[in-house]
C-alpha positions in Angstrom: -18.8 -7.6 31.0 -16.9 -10.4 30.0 -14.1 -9.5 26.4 -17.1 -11.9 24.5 -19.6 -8.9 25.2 -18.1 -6.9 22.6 -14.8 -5.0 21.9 -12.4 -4.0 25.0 -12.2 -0.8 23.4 -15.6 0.7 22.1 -14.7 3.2 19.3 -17.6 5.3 21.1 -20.7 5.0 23.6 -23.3 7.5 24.1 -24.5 8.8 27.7 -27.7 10.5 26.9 -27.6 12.8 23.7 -23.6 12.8 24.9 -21.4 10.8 22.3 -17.6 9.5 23.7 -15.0 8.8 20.8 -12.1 6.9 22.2 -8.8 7.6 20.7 -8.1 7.5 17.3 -4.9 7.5 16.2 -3.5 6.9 12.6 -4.7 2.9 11.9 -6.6 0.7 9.6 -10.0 -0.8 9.4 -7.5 -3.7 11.4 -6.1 -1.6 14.0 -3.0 -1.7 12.3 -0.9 1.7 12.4 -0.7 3.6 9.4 2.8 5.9 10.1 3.0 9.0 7.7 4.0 12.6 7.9 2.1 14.3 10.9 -0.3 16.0 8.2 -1.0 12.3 6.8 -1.8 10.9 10.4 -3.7 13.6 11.7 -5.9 13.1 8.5 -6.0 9.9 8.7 -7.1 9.9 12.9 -9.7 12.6 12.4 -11.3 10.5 9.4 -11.4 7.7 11.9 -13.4 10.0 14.4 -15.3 11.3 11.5 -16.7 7.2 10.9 -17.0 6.4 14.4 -19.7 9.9 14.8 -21.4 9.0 11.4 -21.8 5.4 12.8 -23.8 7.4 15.9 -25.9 9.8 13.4 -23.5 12.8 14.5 -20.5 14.7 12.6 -17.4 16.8 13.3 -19.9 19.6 13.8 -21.0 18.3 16.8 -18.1 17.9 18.4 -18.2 19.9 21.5 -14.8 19.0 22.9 -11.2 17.9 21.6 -8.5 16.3 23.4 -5.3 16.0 21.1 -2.0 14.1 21.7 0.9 15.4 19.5 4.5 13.2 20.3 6.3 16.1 18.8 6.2 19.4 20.3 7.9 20.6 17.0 4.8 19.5 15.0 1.9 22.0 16.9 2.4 24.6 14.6 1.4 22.6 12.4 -1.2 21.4 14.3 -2.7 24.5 14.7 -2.3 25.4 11.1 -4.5 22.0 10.3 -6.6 22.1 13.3 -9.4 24.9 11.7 -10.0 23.2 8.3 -11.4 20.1 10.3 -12.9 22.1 13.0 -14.3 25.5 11.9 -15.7 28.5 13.9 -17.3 28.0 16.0 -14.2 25.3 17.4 -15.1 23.0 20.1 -13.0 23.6 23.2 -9.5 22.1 23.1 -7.0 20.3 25.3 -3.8 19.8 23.5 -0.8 17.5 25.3 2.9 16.6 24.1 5.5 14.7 24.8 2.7 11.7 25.7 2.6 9.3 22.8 5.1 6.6 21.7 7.2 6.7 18.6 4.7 4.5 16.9 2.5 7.1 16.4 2.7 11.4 15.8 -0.9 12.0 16.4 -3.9 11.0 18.4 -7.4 12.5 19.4 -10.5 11.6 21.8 -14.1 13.7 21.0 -17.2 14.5 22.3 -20.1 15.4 20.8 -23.7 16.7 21.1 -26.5 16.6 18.7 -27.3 20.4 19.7 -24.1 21.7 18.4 -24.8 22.1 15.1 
């Protein structure tokens, strides 16, 4: 595949019902980075998953799996506090890692979803 074929970084690709978000952090329709208060950015990344599943028929209730980036460690509280009003019960399993991301950015998440979650 040659950069021509298409974007270097799909916002998604399916393998079978499967759907693969690639990381969404806190940017633009231009890829340009949007920097806010954590809340702001982590609203702002999930919306940006929240497009890239409606663009594949799916929503956030078919998420099946979450990985999360946070830079801070002092911001997973609250994280966690924002985490279930995006996500409700049943939550799709989570991996959550700190301390990864550049200063540029406070907040990131990858997905994957299924049609038979909901």
């Amino acid at each position: 595949m040659s950069i021509s074929d298409g974007p270097l970084f799909p916002p998604a690709v399916r393998a079978g019902e499967f759907v693969y978000v690639s990381g969404q952090a806190s940017v633009d329709e231009t890829g340009a980075i949007v920097p806010g208060t954590f809340a702001e950015e982590m609203h702002r990344s999930i919306e940006n998953v929240r497009r890239v599943l409606e663009a594949k028929g799916l929503t956030l209730s078919d998420v099946v799996k979450v990985n999360a980036y946070v830079h801070d460690p002092a911001d997973l509280a609250e994280y966690n506090r924002l985490y279930p009003t995006y996500f409700p019960w049943p939550r799709p399993a989570r991996t959550t890692i700190t301390s990864c991301l550049t200063d540029a950015i406070k907040f990131e998440l990858d997905v994957v979803a299924h049609p038979s979650r909901r």
